[in-house]
C-alpha positions in Angstrom: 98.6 92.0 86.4 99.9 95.5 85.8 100.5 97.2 82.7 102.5 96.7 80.0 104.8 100.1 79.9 106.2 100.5 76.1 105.5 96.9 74.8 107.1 96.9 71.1 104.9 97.3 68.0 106.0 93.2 67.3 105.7 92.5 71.0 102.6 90.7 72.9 100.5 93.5 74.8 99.3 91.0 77.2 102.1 90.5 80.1 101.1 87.1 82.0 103.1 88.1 84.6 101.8 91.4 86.0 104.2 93.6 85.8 105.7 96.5 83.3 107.2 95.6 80.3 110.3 97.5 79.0 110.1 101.3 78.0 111.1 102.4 74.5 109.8 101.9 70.7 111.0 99.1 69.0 113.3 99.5 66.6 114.1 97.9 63.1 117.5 95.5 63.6 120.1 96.7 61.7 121.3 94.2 58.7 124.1 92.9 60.5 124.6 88.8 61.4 122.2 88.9 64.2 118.3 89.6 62.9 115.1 88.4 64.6 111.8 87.5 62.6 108.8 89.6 63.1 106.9 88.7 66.1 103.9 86.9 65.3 101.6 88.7 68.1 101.2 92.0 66.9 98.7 93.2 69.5 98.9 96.0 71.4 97.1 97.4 74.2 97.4 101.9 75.2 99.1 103.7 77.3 96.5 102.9 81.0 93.5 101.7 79.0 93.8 97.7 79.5 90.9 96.5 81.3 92.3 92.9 82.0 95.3 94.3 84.5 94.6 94.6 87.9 97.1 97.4 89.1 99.6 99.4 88.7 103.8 99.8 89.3 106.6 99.5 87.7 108.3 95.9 87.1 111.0 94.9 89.6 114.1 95.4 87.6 112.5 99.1 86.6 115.9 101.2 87.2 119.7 100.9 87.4 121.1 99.2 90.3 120.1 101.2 93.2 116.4 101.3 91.8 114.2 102.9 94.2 110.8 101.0 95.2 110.2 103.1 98.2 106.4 104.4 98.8 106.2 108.3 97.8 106.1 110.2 100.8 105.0 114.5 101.2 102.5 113.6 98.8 100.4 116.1 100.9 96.8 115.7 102.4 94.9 114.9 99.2 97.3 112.0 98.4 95.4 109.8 100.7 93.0 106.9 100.4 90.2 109.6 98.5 87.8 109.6 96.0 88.4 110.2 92.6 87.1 111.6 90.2 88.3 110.8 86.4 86.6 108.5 84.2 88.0 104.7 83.2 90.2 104.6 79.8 88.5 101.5 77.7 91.4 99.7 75.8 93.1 101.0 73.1 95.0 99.9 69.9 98.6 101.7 68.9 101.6 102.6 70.3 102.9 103.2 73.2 101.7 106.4 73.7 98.7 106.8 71.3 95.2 108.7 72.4 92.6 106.1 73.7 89.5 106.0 71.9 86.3 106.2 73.7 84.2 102.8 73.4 80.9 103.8 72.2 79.5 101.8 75.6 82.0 103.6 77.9 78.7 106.4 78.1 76.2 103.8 78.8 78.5 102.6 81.6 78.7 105.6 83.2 75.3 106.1 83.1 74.6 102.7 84.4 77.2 103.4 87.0 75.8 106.8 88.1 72.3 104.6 88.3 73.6 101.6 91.0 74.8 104.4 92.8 72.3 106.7 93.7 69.0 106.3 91.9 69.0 102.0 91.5 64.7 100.9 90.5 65.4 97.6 91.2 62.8 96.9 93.6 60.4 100.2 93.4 60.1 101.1 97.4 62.7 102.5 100.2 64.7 99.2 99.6 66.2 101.3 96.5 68.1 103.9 99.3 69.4 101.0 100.9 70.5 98.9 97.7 72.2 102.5 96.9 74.1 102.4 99.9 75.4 99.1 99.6 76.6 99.9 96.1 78.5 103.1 97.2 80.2 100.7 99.7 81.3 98.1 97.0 82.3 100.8 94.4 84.7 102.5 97.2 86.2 99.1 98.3 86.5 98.3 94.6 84.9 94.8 94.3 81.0 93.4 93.8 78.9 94.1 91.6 76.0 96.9 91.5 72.1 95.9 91.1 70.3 98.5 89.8 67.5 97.8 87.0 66.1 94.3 86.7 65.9 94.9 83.0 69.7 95.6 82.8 72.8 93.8 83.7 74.6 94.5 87.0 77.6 97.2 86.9 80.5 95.1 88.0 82.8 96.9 90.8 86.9 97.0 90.4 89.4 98.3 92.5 90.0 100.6 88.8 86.7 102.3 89.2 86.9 106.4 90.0 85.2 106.1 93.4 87.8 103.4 95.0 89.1 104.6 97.9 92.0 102.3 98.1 94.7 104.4 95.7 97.3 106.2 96.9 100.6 107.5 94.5 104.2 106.2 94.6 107.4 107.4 93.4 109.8 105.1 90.9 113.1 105.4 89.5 113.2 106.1 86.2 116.2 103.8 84.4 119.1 105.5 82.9 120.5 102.9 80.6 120.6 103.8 76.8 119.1 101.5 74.4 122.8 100.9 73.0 123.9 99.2 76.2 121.4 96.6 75.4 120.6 95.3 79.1 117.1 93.2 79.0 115.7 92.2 82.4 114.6 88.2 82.9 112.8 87.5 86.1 112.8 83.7 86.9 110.9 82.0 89.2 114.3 80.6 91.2 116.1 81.0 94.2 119.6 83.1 94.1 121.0 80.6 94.9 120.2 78.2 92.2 120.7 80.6 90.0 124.2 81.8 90.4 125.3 77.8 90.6 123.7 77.3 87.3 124.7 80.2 85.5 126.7 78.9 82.7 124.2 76.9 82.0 121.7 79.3 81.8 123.9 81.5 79.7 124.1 78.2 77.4 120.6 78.0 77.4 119.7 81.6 76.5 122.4 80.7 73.5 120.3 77.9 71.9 117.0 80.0 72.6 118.8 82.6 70.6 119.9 80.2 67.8 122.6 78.9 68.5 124.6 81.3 66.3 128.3 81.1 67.1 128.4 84.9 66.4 126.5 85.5 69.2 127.6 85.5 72.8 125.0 85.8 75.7 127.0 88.1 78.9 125.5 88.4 82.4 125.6 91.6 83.8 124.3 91.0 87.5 122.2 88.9 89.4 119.3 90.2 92.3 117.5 89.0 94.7 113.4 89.7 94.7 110.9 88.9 96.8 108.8 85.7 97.2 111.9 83.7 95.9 112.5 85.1 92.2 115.7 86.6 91.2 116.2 89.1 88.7 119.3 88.7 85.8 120.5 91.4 83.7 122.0 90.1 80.4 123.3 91.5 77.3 123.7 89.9 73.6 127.3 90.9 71.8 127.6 90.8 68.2 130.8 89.7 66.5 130.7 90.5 63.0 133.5 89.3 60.4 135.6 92.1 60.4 136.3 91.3 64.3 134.6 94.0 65.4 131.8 93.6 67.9 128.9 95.7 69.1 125.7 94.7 71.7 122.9 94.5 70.4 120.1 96.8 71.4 118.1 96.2 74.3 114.3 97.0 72.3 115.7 94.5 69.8 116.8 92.0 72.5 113.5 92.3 74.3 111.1 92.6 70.7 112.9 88.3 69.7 111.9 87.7 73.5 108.5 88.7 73.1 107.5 86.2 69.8 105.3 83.6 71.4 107.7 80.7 70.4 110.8 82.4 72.3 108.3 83.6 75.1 107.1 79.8 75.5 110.9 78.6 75.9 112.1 80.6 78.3 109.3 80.1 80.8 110.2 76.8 80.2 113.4 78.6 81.9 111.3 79.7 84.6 111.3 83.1 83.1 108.6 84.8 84.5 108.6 88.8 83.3 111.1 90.0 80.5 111.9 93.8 79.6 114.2 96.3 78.3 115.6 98.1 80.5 116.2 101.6 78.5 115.6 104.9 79.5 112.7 107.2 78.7 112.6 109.8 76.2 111.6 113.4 77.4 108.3 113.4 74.8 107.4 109.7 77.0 107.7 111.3 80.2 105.8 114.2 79.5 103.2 112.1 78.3 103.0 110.0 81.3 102.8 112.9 83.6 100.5 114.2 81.5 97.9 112.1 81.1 96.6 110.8 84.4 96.0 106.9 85.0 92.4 105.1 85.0 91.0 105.9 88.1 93.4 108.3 89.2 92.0 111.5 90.0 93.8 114.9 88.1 94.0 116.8 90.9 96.2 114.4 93.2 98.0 113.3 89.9 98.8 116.8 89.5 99.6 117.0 93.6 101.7 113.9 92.9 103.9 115.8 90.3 104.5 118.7 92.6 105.5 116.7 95.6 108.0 114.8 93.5 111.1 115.2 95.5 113.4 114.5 92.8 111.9 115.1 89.3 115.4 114.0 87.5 115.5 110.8 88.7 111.5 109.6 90.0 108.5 109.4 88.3 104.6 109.5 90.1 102.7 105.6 89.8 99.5 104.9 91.3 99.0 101.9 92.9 95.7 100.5 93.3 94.4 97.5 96.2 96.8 96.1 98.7 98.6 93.9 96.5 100.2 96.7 94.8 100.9 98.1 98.2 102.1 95.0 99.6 104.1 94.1 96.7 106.0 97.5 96.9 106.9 97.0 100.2 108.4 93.7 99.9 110.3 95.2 97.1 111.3 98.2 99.5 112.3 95.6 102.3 114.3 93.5 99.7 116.4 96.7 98.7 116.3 97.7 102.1 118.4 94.0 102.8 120.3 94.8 100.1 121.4 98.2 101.2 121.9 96.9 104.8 123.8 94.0 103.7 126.2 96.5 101.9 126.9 98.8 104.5 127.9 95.6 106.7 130.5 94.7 104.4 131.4 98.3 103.9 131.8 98.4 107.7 133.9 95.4 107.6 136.4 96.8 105.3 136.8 99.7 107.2 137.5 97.9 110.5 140.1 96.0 108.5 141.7 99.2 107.1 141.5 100.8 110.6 143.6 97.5 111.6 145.5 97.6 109.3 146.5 101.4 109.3 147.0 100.7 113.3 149.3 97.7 112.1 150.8 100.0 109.9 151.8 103.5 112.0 152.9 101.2 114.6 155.5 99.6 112.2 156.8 103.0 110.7 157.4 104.3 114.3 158.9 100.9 114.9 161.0 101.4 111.9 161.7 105.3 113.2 163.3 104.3 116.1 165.4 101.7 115.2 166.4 104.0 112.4 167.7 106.9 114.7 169.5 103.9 116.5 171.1 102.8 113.3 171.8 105.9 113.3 173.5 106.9 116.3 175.5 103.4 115.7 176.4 104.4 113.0 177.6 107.6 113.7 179.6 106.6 117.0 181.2 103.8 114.2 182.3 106.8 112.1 183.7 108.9 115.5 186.0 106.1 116.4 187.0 105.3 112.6 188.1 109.1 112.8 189.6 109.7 115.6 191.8 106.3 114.8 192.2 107.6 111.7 193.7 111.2 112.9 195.6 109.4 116.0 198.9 111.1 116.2 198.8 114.1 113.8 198.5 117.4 115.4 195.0 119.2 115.1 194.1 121.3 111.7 193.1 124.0 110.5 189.7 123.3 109.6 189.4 121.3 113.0 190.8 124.5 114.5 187.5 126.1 113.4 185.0 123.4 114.0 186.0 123.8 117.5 185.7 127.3 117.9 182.3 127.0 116.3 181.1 124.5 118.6 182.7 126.0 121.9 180.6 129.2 120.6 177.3 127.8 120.0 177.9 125.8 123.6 178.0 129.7 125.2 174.9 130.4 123.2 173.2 127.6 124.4 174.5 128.1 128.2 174.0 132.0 128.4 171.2 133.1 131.0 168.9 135.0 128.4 169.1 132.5 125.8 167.9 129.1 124.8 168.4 127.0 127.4 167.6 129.6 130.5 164.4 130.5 128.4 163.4 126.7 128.7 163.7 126.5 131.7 161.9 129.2 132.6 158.7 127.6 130.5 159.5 124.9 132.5 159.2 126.5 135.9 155.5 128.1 134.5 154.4 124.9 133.6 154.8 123.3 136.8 153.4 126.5 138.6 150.1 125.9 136.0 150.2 122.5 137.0 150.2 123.1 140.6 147.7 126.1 140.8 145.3 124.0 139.2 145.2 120.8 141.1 144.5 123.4 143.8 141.5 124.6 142.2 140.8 121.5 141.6 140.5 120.4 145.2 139.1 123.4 146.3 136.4 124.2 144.0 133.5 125.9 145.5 134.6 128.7 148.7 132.1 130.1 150.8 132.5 132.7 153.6 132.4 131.6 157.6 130.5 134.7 158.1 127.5 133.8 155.0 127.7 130.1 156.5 127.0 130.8 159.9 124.1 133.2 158.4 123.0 130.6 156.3 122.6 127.8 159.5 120.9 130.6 161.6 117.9 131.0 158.9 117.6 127.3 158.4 117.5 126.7 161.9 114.8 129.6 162.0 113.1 127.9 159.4 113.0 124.6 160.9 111.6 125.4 164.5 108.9 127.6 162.8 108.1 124.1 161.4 107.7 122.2 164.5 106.1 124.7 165.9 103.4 124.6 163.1 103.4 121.0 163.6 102.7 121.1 167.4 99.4 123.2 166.2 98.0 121.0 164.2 98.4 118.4 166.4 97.0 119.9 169.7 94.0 121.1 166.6 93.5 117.1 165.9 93.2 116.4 170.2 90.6 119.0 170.3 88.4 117.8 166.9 88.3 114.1 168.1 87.4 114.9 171.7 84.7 117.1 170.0 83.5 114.3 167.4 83.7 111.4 170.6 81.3 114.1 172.6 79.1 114.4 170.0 78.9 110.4 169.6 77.6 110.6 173.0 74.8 112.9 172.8 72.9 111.0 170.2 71.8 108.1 171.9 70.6 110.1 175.1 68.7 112.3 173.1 67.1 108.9 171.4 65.9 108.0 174.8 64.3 111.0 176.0 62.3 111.6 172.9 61.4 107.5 172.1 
């Protein structure tokens, strides 16, 4: 179990289903059509002092959309698997964010603690070092309990205890929905799959749970997939008053009905498995988060935590504690990870599609060019014959006069040596020069002088008989060592003889 993060004042403190509850203070319904009865379970747990949960994280749903659930990374090197330091919060009655109060046996626990793990008289000889030993190695793993006076009860080990070694600090997404949009978070127990082909009757079902009041109208806002087979939905409750106006209903007020113990019985008779609001924090609850370190948790790499936070805006520090926590994170991060993968293959999609279709399309419109400038031309050959049989036998005009000359002088232009056309052909004589001094270049790329090469083959061929010359040395140097070793090999067995 994990705690429960802002539970409201008429809400149940104890969350069955180990995970945050929603963030925010309950609020008093407005007197409008839709009201809730006060819950009947008014308990309340503090802030991180709840001895019954068994770790740490925000729920699932904790976030917009895009909620983060990646592990915090450049938390430096005191962010690893360490001691700590800080003392255990006992449970504490209140708010959300109230003070704990120290439990007159929190001292004698520390003292008992302190005892099992370095001074234990449980058996009165050298045993005692031993039996101190194993309890330092159950209190850093976080499980067994610690034997240290026969006159007093064990200390019992959790993975919550200040000298765990298995903690480490992650980073969240903080949501960023107000209370007004009224979104509340219902994990079920259900496939996808099943839950997006039953959806209207879920919605139906939510209705009834609700009251059944025809004023009310229960809107889902989106459907995810978590791991281990649960899927979260995001709903919303509208309120239609009289006047035909309609507003949603808040999400702490949404969330407070869902936590009475009748309402919380019948929807996990939904398969409804974890419920919050989904509402962002206020500036006063995140300071008091950050400020106050969690049980266990160690200041100083709370503090390390905060200052490695690599986007203050938008994540918030949690510790998690054991491997669970750990492992649930990173099925989480994998989930979103699926998610986000999944996206970008559809995004891809679309944009090979638009790139076909964009090809599709420029290779119309230059389809479409050219058979307009052919209309065109058509069209304008239509309008020289019309003309010309039009003007058949009268004698040439004025104003044709003057086209004429016009186009008889822009021909000279056109023709003359220095202009237009002599200066394009020019370009067009460099070009093919260009073109022709560098396929050259191209084939001949690399030049070298006769002269150098002839150099060049005299000192390799210098080089290479001082080679076999070198050779030949060591190989006449080789004759003479095994003639020496075979005359050696001789010698010994004479001289054997004439000494035996």
């Amino acid at each position: 179990m994990a705690f429960n993060f802002g539970a409201a004042a008429g809400a149940a403190a104890a969350n069955p289903t180990g995970a945050f509850g929603g963030f925010g203070t309950t609020t008093t319904a407005p007197g409008s059509v839709f009201s809730f009865s006060a819950p009947t379970n008014t308990g309340t747990a503090g802030l991180f002092g709840a001895t019954q949960n068994k770790g740490f994280g925000f729920g699932t749903g904790f976030g917009g959309a895009g909620t983060g659930t990646g592990l915090g990374t450049g938390l430096g090197t005191g962010l690893g698997f360490g001691g700590f330091s800080t003392q255990q919060q006992q449970p504490t009655l209140g708010g959300l964010f109230s003070q704990p109060t120290q439990a007159p046996s929190q001292s004698n626990q520390l003292i008992n603690t302190a005892s099992a793990l370095s001074a234990p008289t449980l058996l009165g000889d050298e045993r005692d070092a031993i039996l101190a030993k194993w309890n330092q190695l159950q209190a850093f793993w976080g499980a067994g309990k610690g034997y240290f006076n026969s006159n007093i009860a064990p200390v019992e080990f959790t993975q919550e205890n200040p000298f765990c070694r298995f903690k480490a600090v992650g980073y969240s997404c903080m949501p960023n929905n107000k209370d007004e949009d009224g979104l509340v978070v219902l994990v079920f127990n259900r496939k996808e799959a099943d839950i997006r082909n039953q959806q209207q009757q879920l919605v139906e079902s939510l209705h009834k749970i609700l009251g059944g009041n025809q004023t009310l109208t229960v809107n889902v806002e989106g459907v995810k997939t978590l791991p281990d087979d649960q899927t979260e939905v995001v709903i919303y409750l509208v309120e239609r008053s009289p006047n035909g106006t309609s507003r949603r209903v808040p999400a702490t007020t949404l969330y407070a009905h869902f936590e009475q113990v009748n309402i919380k019985t019948s929807l996990q008779q939904l398969g409804v498995t974890l419920s919050m609001a989904r509402t962002e924090l206020s500036p006063a609850q995140i300071k008091q988060l950050l400020q106050n370190p969690p049980a266990g948790v160690d200041p100083i790499i709370w503090e390390q935590a905060k200052v490695d936070n690599p986007d203050p805006e938008k994540l918030i520090p949690v510790p998690m504690v054991g491997f669970k926590e750990l492992l649930r994170r990173l099925k989480v991060q994998d989930q979103m990870t699926k998610q986000h993968q999944t996206r970008l293959d559809i995004i891809s999609e679309d944009i090979s599609e638009l790139q076909k279709n964009q090809t599709t399309t420029m290779a119309k419109i230059a389809q479409y060019k050219r058979k307009l400038m052919d209309l065109s031309h058509r069209t304008l050959q239509v309008l020289i014959k019309q003309e010309i049989q039009r003007k058949s036998g009268y004698a040439i005009q004025a104003d044709e006069e003057q086209l004429r000359v016009q186009l008889d002088t822009i021909q000279c232009e056109l023709n003359a040596p220095t202009q237009f056309k002599g200066r394009l052909n020019e370009l067009m004589s460099q070009i093919r020069m260009q073109n022709h001094f560098g396929a050259v270049r191209a084939e001949e790329r690399y030049y070298i002088d006769a002269d150098l090469l002839q150099e060049i083959k005299q000192h390799l061929k210098q080089q290479q008989e001082g080679l076999s010359h070198l050779i030949s040395i060591i190989k006449d140097d080789l004759e003479d060592l095994k003639l020496t070793e075979h005359g050696l090999n001789e010698s010994i067995p004479i001289r054997g003889g004439i000494f035996s």
